[in-house]
TORKOL-4160 file (C-alpha; in steps of 0.2 Angstrom, whole numbers, padded with zeros to 4 digits, m for minus):
361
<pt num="1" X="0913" Y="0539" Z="0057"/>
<pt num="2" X="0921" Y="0557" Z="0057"/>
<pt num="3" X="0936" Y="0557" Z="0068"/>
<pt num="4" X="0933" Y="0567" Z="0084"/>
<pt num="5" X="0941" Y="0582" Z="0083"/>
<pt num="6" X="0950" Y="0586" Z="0102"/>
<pt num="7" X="0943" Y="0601" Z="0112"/>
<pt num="8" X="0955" Y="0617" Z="0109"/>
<pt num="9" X="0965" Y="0620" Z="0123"/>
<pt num="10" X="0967" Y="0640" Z="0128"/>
<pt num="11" X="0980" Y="0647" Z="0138"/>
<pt num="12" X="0977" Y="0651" Z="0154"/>
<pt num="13" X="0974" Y="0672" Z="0156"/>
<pt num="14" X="0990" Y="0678" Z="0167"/>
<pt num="15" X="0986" Y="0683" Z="0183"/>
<pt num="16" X="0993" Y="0701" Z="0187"/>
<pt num="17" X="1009" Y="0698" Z="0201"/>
<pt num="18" X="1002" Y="0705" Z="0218"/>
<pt num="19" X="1010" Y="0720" Z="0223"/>
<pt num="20" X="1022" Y="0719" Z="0237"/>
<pt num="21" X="1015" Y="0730" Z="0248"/>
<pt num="22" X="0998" Y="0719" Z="0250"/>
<pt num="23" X="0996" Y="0709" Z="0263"/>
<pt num="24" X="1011" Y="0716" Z="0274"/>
<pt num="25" X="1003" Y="0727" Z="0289"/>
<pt num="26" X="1001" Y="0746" Z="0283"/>
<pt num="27" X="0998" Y="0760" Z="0294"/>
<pt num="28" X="0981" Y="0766" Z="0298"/>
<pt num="29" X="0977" Y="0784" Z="0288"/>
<pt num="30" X="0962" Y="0791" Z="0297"/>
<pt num="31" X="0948" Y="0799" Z="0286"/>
<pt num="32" X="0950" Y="0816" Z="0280"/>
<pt num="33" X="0971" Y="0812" Z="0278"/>
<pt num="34" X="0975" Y="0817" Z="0257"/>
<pt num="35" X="0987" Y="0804" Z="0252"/>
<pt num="36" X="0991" Y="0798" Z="0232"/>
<pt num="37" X="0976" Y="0784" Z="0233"/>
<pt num="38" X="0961" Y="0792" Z="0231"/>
<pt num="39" X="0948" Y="0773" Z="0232"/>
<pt num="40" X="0960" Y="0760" Z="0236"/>
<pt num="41" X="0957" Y="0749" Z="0251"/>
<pt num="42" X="0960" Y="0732" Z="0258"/>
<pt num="43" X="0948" Y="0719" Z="0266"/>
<pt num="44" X="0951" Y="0716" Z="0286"/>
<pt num="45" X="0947" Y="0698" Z="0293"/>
<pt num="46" X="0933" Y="0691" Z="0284"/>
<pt num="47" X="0923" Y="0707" Z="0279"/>
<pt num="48" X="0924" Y="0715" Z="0296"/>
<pt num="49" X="0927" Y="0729" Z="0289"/>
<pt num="50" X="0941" Y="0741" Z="0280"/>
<pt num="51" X="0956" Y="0753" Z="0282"/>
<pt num="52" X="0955" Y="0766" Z="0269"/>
<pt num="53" X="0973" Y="0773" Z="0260"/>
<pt num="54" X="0965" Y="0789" Z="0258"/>
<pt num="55" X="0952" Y="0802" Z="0258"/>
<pt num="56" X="0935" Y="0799" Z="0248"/>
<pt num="57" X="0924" Y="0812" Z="0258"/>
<pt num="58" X="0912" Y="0798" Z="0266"/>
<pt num="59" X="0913" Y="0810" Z="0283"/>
<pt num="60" X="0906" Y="0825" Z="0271"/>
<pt num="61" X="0888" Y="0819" Z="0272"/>
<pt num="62" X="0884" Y="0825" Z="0289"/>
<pt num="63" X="0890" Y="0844" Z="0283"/>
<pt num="64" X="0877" Y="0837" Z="0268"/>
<pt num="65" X="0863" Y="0836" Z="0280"/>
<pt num="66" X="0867" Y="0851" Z="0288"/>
<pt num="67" X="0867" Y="0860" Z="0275"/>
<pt num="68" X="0848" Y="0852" Z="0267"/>
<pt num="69" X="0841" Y="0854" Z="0284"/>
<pt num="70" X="0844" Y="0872" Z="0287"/>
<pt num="71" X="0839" Y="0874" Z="0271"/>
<pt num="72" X="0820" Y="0867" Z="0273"/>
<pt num="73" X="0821" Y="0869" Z="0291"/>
<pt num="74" X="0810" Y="0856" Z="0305"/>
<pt num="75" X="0794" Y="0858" Z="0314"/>
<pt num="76" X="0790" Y="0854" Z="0331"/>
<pt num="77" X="0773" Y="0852" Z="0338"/>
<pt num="78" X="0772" Y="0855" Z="0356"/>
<pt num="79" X="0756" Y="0852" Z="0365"/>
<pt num="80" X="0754" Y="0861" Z="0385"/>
<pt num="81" X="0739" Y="0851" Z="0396"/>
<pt num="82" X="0736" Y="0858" Z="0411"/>
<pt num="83" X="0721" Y="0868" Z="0423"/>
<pt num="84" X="0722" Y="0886" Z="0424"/>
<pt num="85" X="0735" Y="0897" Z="0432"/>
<pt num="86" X="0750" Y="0885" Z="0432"/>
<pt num="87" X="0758" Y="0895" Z="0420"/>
<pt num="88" X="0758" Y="0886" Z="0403"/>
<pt num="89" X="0760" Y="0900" Z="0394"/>
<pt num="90" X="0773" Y="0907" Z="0402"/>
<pt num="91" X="0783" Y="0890" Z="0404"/>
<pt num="92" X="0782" Y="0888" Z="0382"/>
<pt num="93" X="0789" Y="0909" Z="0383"/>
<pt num="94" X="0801" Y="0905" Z="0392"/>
<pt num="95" X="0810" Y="0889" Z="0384"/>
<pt num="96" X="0811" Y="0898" Z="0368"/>
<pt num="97" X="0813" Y="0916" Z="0376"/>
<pt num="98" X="0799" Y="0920" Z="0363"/>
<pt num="99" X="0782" Y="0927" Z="0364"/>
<pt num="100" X="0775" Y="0911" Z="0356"/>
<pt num="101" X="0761" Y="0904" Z="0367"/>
<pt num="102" X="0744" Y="0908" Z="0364"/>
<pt num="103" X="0742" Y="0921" Z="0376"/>
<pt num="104" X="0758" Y="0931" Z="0368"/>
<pt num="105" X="0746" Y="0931" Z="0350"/>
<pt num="106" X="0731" Y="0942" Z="0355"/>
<pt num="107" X="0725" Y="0933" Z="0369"/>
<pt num="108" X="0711" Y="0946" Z="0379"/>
<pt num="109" X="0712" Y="0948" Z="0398"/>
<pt num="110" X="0692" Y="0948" Z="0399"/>
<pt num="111" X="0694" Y="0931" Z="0391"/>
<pt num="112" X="0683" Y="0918" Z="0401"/>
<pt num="113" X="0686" Y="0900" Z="0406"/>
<pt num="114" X="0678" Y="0889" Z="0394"/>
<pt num="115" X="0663" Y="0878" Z="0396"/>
<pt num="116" X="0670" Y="0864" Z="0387"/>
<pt num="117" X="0688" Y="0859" Z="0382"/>
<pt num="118" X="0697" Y="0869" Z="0368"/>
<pt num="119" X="0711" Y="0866" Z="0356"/>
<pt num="120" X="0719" Y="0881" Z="0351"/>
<pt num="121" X="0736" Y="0881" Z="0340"/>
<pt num="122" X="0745" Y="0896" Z="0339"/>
<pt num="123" X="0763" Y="0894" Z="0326"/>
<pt num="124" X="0777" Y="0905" Z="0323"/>
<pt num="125" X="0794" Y="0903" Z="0315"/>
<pt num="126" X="0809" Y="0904" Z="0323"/>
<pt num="127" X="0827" Y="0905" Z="0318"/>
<pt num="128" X="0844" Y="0903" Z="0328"/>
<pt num="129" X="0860" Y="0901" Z="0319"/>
<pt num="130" X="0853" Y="0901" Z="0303"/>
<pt num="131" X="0841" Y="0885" Z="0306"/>
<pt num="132" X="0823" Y="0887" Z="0304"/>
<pt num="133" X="0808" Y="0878" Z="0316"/>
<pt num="134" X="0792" Y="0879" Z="0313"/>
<pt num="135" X="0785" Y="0881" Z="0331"/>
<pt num="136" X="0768" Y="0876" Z="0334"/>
<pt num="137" X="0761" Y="0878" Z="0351"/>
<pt num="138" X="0745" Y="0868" Z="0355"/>
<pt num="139" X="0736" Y="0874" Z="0371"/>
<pt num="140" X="0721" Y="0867" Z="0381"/>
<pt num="141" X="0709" Y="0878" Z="0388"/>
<pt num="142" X="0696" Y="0872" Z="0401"/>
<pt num="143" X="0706" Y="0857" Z="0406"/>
<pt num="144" X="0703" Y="0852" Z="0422"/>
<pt num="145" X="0692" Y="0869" Z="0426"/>
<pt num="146" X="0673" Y="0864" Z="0428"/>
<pt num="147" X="0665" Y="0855" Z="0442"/>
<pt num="148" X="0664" Y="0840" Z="0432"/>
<pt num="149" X="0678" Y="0833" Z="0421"/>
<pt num="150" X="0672" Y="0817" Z="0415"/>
<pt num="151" X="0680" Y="0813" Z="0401"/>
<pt num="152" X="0688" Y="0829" Z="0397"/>
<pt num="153" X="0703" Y="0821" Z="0388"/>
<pt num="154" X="0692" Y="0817" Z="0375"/>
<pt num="155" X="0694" Y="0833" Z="0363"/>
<pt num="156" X="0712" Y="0831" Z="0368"/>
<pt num="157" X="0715" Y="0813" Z="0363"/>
<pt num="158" X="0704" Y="0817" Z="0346"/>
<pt num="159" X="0714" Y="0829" Z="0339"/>
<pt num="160" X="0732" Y="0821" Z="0342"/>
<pt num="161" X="0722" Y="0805" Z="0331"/>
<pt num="162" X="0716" Y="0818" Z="0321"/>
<pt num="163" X="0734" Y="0825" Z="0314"/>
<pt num="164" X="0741" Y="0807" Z="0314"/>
<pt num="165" X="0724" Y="0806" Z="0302"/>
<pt num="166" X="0730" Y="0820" Z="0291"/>
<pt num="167" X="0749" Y="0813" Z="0288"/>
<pt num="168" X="0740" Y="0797" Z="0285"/>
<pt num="169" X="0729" Y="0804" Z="0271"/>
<pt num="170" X="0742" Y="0816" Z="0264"/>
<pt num="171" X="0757" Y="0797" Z="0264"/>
<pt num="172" X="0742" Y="0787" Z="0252"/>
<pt num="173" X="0736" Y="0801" Z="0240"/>
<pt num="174" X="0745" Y="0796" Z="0223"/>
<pt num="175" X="0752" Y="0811" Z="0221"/>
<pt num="176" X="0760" Y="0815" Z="0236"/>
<pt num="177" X="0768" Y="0831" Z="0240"/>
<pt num="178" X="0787" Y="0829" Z="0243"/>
<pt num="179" X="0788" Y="0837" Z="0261"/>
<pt num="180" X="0770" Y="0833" Z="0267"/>
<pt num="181" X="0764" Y="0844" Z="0283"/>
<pt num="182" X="0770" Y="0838" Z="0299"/>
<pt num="183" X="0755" Y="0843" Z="0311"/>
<pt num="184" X="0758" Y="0828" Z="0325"/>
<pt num="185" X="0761" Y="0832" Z="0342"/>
<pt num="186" X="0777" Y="0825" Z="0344"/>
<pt num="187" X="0777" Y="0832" Z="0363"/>
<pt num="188" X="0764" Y="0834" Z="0375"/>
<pt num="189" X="0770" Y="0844" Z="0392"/>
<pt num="190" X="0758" Y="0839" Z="0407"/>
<pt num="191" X="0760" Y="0851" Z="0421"/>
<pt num="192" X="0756" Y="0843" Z="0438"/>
<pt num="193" X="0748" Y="0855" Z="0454"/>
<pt num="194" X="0760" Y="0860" Z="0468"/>
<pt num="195" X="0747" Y="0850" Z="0480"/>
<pt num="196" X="0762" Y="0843" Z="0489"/>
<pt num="197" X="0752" Y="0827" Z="0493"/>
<pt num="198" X="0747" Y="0815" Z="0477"/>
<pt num="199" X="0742" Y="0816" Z="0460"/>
<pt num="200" X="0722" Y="0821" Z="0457"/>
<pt num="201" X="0713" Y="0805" Z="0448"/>
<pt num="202" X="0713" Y="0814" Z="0435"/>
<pt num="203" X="0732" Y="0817" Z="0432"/>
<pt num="204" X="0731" Y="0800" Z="0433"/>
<pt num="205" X="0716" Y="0794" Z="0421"/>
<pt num="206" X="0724" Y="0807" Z="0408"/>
<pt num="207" X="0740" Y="0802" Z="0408"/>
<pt num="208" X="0735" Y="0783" Z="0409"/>
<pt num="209" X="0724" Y="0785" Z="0394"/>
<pt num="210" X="0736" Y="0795" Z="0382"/>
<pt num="211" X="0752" Y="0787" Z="0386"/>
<pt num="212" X="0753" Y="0776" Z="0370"/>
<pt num="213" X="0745" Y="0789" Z="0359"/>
<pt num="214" X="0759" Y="0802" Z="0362"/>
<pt num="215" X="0777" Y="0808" Z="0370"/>
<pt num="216" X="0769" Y="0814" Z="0391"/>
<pt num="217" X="0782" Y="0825" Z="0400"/>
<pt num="218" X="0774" Y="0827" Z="0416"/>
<pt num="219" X="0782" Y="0843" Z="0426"/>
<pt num="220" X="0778" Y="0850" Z="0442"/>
<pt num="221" X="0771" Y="0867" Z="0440"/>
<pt num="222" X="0777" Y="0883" Z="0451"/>
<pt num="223" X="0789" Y="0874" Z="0462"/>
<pt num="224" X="0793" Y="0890" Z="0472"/>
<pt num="225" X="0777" Y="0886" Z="0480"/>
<pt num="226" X="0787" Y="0874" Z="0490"/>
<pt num="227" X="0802" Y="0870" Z="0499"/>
<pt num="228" X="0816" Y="0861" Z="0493"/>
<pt num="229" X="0812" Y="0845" Z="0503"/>
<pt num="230" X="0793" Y="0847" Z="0503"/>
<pt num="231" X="0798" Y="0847" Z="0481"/>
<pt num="232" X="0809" Y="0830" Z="0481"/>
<pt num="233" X="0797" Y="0821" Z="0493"/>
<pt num="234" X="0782" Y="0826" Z="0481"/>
<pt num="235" X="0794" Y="0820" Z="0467"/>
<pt num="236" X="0796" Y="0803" Z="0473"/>
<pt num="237" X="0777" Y="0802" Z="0477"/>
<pt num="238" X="0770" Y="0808" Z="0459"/>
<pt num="239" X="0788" Y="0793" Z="0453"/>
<pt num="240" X="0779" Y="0778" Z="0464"/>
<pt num="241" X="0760" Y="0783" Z="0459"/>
<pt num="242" X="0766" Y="0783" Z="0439"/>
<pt num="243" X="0774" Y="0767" Z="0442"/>
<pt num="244" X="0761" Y="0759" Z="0451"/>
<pt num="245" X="0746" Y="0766" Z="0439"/>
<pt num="246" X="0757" Y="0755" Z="0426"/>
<pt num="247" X="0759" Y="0777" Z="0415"/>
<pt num="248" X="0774" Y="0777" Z="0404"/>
<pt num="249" X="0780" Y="0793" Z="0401"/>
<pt num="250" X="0793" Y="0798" Z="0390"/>
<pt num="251" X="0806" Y="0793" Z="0388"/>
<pt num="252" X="0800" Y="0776" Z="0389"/>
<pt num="253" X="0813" Y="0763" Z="0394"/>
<pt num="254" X="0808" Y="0752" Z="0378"/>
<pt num="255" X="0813" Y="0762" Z="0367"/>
<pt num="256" X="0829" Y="0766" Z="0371"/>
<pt num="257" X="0843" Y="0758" Z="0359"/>
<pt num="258" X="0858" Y="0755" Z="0365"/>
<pt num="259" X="0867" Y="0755" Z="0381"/>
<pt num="260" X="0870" Y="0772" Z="0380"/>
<pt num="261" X="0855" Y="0779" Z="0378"/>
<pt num="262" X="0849" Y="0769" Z="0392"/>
<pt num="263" X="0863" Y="0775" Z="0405"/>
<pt num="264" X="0857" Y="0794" Z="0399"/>
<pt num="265" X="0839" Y="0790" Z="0399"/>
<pt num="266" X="0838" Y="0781" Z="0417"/>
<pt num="267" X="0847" Y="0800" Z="0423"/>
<pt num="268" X="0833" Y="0808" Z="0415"/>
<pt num="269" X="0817" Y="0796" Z="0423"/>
<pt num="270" X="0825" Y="0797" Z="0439"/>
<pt num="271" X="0824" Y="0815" Z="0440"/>
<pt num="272" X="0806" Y="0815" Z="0434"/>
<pt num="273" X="0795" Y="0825" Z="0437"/>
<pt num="274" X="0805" Y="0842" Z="0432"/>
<pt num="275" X="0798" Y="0855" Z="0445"/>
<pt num="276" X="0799" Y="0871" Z="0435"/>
<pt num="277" X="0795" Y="0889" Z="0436"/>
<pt num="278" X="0794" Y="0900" Z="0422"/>
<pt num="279" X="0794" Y="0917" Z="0420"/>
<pt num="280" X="0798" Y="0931" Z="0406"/>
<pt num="281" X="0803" Y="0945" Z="0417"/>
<pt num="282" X="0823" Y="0949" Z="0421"/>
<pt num="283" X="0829" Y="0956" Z="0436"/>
<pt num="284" X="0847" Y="0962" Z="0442"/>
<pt num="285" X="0856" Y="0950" Z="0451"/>
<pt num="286" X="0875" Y="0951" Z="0457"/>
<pt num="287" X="0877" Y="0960" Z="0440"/>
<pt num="288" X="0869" Y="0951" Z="0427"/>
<pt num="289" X="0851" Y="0952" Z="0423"/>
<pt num="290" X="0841" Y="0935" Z="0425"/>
<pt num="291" X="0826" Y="0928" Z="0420"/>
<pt num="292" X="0816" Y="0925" Z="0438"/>
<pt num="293" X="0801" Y="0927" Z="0450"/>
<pt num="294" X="0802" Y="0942" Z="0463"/>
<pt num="295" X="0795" Y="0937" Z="0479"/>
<pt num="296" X="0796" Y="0942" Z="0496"/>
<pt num="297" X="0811" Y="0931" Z="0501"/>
<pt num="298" X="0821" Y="0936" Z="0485"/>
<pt num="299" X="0820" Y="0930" Z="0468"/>
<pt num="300" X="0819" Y="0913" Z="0461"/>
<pt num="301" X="0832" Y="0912" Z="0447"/>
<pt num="302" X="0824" Y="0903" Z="0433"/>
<pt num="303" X="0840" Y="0894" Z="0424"/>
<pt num="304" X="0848" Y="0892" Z="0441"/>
<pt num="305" X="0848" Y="0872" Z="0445"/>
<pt num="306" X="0848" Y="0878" Z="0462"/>
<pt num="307" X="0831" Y="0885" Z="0462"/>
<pt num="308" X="0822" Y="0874" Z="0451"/>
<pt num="309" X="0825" Y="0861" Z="0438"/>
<pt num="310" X="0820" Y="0872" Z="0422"/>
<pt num="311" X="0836" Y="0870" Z="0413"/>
<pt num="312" X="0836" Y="0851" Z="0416"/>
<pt num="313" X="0819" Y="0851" Z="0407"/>
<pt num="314" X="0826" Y="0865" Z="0392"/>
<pt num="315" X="0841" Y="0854" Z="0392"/>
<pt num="316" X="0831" Y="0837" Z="0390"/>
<pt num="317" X="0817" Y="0844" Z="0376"/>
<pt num="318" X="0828" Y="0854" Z="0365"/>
<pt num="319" X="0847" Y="0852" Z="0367"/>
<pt num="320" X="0847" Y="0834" Z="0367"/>
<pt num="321" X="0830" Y="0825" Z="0364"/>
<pt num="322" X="0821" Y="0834" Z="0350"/>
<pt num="323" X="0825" Y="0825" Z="0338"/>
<pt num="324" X="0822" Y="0809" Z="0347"/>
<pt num="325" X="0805" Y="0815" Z="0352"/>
<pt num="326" X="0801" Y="0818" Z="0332"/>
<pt num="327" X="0808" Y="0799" Z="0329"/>
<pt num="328" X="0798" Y="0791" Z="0340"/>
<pt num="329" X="0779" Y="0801" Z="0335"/>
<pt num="330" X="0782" Y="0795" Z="0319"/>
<pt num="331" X="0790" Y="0779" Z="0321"/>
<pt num="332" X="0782" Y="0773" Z="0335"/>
<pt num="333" X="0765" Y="0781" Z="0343"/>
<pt num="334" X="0760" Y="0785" Z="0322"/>
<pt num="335" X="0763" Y="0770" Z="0316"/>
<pt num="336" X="0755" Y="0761" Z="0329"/>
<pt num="337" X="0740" Y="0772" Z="0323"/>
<pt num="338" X="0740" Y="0770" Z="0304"/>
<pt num="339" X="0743" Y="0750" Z="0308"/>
<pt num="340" X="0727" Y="0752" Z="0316"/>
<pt num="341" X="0719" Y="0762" Z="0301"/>
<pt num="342" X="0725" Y="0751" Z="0288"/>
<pt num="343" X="0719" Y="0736" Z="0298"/>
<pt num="344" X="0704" Y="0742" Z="0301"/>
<pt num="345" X="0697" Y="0748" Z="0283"/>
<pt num="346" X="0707" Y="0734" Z="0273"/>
<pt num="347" X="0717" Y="0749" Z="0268"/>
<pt num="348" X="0713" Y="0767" Z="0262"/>
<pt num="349" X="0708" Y="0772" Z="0247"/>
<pt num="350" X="0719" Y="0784" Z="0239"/>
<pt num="351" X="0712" Y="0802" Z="0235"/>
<pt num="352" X="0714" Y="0816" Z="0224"/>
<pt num="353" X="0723" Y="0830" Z="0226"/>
<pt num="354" X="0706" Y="0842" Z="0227"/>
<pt num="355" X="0699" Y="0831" Z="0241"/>
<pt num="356" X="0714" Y="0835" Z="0250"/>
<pt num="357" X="0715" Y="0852" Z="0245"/>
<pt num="358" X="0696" Y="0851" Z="0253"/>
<pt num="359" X="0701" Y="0842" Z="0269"/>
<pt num="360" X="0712" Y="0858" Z="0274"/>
<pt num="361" X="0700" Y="0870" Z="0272"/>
């Protein structure tokens, strides 16, 4: 027998001394603070997080996306529903303080109601601070204007399921393009008659019906048309009738995120339905020259809160919830839709870039 030959014993590698300064309590050095440490930082707790000893430029990636969005600039699709004479046209005008309605891009005044319900897109781009939108205004003509409406939200609902078609298309080609299209109606604004009393049936069947499909705003159309207490008790009303009829309108309480957004978003419902008056005409008031409606008692002051609730709804749509309203087309009411799509055909086939090409013609 060989004799066993012991194992070879290796010396230990040294472990490096710990600085002194680790583990003692160091003073917190906010983001954005240049100190002689460029990456160093220590664990708190048990991953909880961490206290950085200097600046790595993590905070710069907001200015980053500043920078690529106003660069390939945003669209937004905003869809007006609503009869005749309640002043679609010049609500859109006047949210944007642009000629950008329908009527604004060579609309005739001999123009007659039509038989049937239209769907008529009209875009422009527009530019404020050096960001970019895309602006596509999609108007309804005919709604609500024959004798028998039976199914008028039809061409309505078709064509909202007819973008989230075309997004769906352009997401399974194999070659996708890298910023495909965005033609969804990410709002749609429903403008309720000044009645005073309750909500036509078919308000209600419209609202009822498209709710899921897209982001409803009901407003209250020419609220001058009625006085202030005549306007909060219609308000309430159109509240309880929604509620009862089971409509969510946006935004709806189940999407909202955190507590935060809920507080904000509760404000919000409870002063639905904005009633609004919109006009693109200025007139000299106290000095100043304001957007407003002459009338025989004086002049309704368009962004005046005291006269009507336009600047709450401006306020709601583009300061603070655009983006929101974007989020939720595609991530909730569009993927509810392609989840249906796919579900439906087993999943669809991918296609060529000439059929797609073809499609858009």
């Amino acid at each position: 027998m060989s004799d066993v030959v012991p194992p070879e014993v290796r010396p230990k590698p040294v472990v490096p001394a710990k600085p002194s300064n680790v583990g003692a309590p160091s003073p917190s050095i906010p983001i954005g603070t240049h100190g002689p440490n460029l990456a160093i930082s220590h664990a708190v707790g048990h991953g909880l997080g961490s206290t950085l000893l200097g600046y790595i430029g993590i905070d710069t990636i907001i200015e980053q996306m500043r920078k690529k969005t106003m660069k390939t600039g945003f669209d937004f699709n905003i869809m007006v529903v609503g009869h005749s004479g309640l002043g679609k046209s010049t609500l859109v005008n006047t949210l944007f303080k642009s000629h950008v309605s329908r009527k604004s891009a060579g609309w005739a005044r001999d123009e007659k109601i039509p038989k049937t319900v239209e769907i008529k897109a009209v875009s422009h781009v527009i530019e404020e601070g050096g960001v970019k939108m895309k602006l596509t205004v999609v108007d309804t003509p005919g709604f609500g204007d024959q004798i028998n409406n039976d199914n008028c939200w039809e061409p309505i609902s078709k064509y909202i399921n007819e973008q989230y078609e075309k997004f769906l298309k352009e997401e399974v080609n194999i070659t996708r393009k890298k910023r495909i299209p965005d033609t969804r109606v990410h709002c749609c604004i429903y403008f309720i008659s000044p009645t005073g009393h309750f909500l036509r049936q078919l308000d209600t069947e419209f609202m009822k019906r498209l709710s899921h499909s897209v982001n409803i705003i009901p407003v209250i159309a020419k609220a001058d048309t009625m006085t202030l207490e005549e306007r909060q008790e219609f308000k309430q009303r159109v509240r309880k009738e929604l509620e009862v009829s089971g409509i969510e309108f946006y935004p709806q309480k189940e999407f909202d995120e955190d507590m935060e957004d809920k507080s904000d978003n509760d404000k919000i419902r409870e002063a639905m339905p904005f009633a609004v008056v919109g006009s693109d005409k200025e007139y000299q008031v106290n000095g100043k020259r304001v957007l407003g409606r002459k009338t025989a008692w004086g002049i309704v002051e368009v962004e005046n809160p005291n006269h009507c609730e336009f600047a709450q709804l401006r306020d709601f749509l583009i300061r603070s919830h655009l983006q929101d309203l974007k989020e939720v087309t595609h991530n909730i009411h569009y993927e509810t839709y392609r989840a249906k799509r796919l579900n439906e055909n087993g999943g669809l086939h991918p296609i060529s870039s000439s059929d797609t090409q073809e499609s858009n013609l």
